[in-house]
C-alpha positions in Angstrom: -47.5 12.5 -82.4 -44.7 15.3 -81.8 -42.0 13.6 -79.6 -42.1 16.8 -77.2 -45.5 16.5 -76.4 -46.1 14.5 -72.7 -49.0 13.0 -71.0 -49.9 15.8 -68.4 -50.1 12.7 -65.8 -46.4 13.0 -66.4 -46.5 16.2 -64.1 -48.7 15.8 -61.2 -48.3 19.2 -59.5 -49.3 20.5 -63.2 -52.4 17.9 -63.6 -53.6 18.6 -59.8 -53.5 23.0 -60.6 -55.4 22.0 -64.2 -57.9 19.3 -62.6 -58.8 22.1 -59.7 -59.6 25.1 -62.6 -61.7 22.2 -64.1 -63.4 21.4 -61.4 -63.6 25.6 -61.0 -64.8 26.2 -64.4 -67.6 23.6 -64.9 -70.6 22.5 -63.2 -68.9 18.8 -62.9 -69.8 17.9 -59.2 -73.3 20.3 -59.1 -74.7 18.0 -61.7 -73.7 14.5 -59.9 -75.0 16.7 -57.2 -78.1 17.1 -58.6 -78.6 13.2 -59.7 -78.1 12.3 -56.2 -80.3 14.7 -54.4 -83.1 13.6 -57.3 -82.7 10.7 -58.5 -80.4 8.4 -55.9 -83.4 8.2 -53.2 -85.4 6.2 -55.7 -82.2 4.2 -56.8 -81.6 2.8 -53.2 -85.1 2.7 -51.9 -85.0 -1.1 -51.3 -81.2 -2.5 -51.6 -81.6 -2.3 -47.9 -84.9 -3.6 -46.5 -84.1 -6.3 -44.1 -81.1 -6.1 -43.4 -79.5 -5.2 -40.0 -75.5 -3.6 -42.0 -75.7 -2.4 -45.0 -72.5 -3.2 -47.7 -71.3 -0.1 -49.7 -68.1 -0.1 -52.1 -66.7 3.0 -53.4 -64.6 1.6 -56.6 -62.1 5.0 -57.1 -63.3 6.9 -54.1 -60.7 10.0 -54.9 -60.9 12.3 -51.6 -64.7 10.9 -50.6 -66.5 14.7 -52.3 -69.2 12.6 -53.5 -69.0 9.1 -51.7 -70.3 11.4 -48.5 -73.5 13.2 -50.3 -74.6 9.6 -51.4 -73.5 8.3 -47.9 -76.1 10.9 -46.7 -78.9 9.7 -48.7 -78.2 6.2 -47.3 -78.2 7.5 -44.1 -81.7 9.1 -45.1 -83.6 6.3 -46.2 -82.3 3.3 -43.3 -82.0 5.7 -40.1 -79.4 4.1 -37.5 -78.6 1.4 -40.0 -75.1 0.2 -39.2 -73.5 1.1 -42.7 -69.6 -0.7 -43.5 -68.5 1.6 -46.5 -65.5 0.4 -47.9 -62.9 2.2 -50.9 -60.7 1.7 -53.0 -58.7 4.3 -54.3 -54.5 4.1 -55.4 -53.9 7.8 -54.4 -52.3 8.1 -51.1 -52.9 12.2 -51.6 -56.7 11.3 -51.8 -57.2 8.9 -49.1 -55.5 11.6 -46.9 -57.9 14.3 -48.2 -61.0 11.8 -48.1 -59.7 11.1 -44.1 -59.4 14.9 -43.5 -63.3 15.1 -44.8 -64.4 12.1 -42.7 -63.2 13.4 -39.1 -64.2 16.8 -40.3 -68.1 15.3 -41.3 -70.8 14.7 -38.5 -73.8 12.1 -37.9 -71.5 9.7 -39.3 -71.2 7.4 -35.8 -72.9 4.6 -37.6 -70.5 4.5 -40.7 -67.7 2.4 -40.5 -64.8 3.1 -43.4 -61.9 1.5 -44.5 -59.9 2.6 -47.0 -57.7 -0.2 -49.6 -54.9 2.0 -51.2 -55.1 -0.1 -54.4 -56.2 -0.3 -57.9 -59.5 -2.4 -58.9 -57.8 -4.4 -60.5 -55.5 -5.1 -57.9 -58.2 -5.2 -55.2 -59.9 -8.1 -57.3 -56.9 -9.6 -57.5 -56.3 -10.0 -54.2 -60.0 -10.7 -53.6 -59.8 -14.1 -56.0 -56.4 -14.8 -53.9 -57.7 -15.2 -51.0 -61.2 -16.9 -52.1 -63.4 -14.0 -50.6 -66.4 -13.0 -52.5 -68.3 -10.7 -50.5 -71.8 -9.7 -51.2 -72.1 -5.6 -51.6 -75.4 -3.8 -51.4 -74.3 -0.5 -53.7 -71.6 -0.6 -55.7 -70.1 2.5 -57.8 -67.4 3.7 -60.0 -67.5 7.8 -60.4 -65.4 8.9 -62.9 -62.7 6.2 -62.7 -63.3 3.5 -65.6 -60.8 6.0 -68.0 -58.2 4.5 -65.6 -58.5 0.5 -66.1 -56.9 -1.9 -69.0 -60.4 -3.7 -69.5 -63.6 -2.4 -68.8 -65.5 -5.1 -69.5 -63.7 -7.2 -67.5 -64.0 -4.5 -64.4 -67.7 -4.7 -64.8 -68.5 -8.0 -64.8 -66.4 -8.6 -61.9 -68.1 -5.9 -59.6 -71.3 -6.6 -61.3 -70.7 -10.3 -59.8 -70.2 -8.8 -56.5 -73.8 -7.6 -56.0 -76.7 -8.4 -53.6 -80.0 -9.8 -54.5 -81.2 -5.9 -54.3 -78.0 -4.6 -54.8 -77.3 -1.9 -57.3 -74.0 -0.8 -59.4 -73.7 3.3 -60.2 -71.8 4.5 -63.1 -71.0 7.6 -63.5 -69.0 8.7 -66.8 -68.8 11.4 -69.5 -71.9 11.2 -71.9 -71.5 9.4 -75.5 -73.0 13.0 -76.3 -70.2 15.3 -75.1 -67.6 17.4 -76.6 -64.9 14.9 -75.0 -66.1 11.7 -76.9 -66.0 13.7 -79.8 -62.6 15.2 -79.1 -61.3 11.9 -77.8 -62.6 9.9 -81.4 -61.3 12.8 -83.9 -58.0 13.2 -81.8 -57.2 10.6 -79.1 -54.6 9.0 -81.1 -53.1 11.9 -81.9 -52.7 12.7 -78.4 -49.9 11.7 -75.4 -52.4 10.0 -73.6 -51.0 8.3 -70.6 -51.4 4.1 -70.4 -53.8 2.6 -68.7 -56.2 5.6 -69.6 -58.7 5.1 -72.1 -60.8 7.9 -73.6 -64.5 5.7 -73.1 -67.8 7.2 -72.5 -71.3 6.1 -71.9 -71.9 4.7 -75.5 -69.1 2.5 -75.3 -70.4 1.6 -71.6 -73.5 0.6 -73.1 -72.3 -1.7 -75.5 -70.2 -3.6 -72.8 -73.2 -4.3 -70.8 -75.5 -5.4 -73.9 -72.7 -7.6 -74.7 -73.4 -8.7 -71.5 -76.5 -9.1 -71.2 -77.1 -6.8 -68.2 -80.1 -4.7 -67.2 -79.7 -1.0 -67.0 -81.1 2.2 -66.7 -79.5 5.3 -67.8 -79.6 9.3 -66.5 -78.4 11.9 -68.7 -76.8 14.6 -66.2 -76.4 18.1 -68.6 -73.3 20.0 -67.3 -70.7 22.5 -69.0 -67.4 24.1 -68.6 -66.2 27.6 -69.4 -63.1 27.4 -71.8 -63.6 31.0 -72.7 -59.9 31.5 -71.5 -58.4 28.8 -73.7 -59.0 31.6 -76.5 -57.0 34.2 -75.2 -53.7 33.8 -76.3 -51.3 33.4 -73.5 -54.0 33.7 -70.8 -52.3 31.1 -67.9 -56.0 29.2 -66.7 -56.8 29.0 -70.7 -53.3 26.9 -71.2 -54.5 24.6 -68.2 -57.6 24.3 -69.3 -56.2 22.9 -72.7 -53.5 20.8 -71.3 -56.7 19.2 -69.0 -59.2 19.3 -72.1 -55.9 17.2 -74.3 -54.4 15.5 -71.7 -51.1 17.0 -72.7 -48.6 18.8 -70.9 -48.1 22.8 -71.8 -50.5 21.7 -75.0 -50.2 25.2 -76.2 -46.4 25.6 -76.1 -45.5 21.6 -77.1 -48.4 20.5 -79.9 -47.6 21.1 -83.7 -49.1 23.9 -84.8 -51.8 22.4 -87.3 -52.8 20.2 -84.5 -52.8 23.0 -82.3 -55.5 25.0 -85.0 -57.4 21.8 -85.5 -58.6 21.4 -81.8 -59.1 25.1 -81.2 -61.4 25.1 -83.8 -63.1 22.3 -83.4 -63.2 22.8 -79.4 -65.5 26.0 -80.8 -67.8 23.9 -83.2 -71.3 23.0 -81.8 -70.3 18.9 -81.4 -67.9 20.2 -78.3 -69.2 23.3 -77.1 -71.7 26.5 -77.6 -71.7 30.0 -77.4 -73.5 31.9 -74.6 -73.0 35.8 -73.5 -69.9 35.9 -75.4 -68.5 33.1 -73.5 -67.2 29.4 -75.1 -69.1 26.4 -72.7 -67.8 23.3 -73.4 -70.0 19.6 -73.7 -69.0 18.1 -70.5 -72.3 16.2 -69.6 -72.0 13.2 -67.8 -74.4 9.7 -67.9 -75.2 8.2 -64.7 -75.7 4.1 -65.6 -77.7 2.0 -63.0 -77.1 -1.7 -63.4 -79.4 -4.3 -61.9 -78.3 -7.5 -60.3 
């Protein structure tokens, strides 16, 4: 690895511009959208039968985009159901932004939130300090397991965590998208930023037959436009790339054969393919449901 290459972490103003043209350029959140306007009513049709509360734990809530569309659905199926809907989340940008959302959201008089501005490892940490082990009726980690030293470990401990009905959501990128197969042929070639791991759903699904756990998984197809990252100089296509690497200015700071190497793979049919002249990238996602 080139010593002036940096983990684009390392820059938070630069990793917030390139995570927004992400978000911009790909169908990220439409197809979570789309799982939890199709699938999730089936998903949670009976974790709350019975019971007067229901238990909901948002493991890396970010600013609460998505924890509020599957809040609605919950809302859906147990009308006037007290619901205590708890997160965790380290950022104290997003539990500002996930505040803002809350007070700016209605028909949410029977949610109570509170927010812990800590890591899941450090929320189970304190957890096991003080001998609580409370029962949860959803649990789920969006996007967020790239972000802890050992998955397995974070699993089985939420996993522990659920109801008799309960049910833990995972939502990660697919064992068949272009970033596990950037992230095998490059990732230790690449800055990338500890505790983050490059891990997708195949490696999630070894963890839980490891385990032993019961599971059900949702492929969710999705793509991003990296048309841009072809055009030399063109300011979104750098971001893109420094987001797509994990690297800070990617274009200006990686050696120049490592450069070549990931621009042409990044074209090659295992990352991305060619529609009306534009270059989509691989970016689908798996949804994993976990039983008890």
């Amino acid at each position: 690895m080139a010593s002036s290459m940096r983990s684009l972490i390392s820059n938070h103003s630069r990793y917030v511009e390139s995570f927004r043209l992400f978000l911009e350029n790909s169908t990220e959140h439409e197809c979570m959208l789309e799982f939890i306007e199709k699938k999730l009513p089936d998903i949670i049709s009976s974790i709350g039968n019975g019971k007067s509360a229901i238990n909901i734990l948002s493991v890396g809530g970010g600013a609460g985009e998505i924890d509020l569309q599957i809040l609605s659905k919950l809302q859906a199926r147990y009308p006037g159901v007290a619901i205590n809907h708890e997160v965790i989340e380290p950022s104290d940008e997003q539990i500002c932004h996930y505040k803002d959302r809350v007070a700016k959201t209605s028909n949410l008089e029977n949610v109570k939130f509170t927010w812990h501005k800590e890591t899941s490892h450090e929320y189970e940490r304190r957890m096991n300090a003080k001998q609580e082990f409370k029962k949860w009726d959803f649990v789920h980690m969006i996007q967020m397991l790239y972000y802890v030293q050992d998955i397995a470990a974070t699993i089985r401990y939420f996993h522990s965590l659920l109801d008799a009905k309960a049910k833990l959501l995972i939502i990660i990128v697919s064992g068949s998208s272009g970033w596990d197969t950037l992230w095998k042929k490059y990732g230790s070639l690449l800055p990338l930023n500890a505790p983050s791991c490059y891990v997708s759903s195949a490696d999630i699904k070894k963890v839980l037959d490891t385990e032993g756990l019961k599971y059900q998984l949702f492929e969710l197809p999705s793509s991003m436009d990296i048309t841009n990252c072809f055009i030399e100089g063109n300011k979104d296509g750098e971001l893109l790339l420094d987001f797509l690497t994990e690297t800070y200015e990617f274009s200006k700071t990686a050696p120049l054969h490592l450069k070549n190497a990931i621009m042409e793979d990044l074209k090659k049919p295992e990352c991305s393919g060619e529609r009306d002249g534009k270059v989509f990238f691989n970016n689908n996602l798996s949804a994993i449901v976990i039983e008890p």
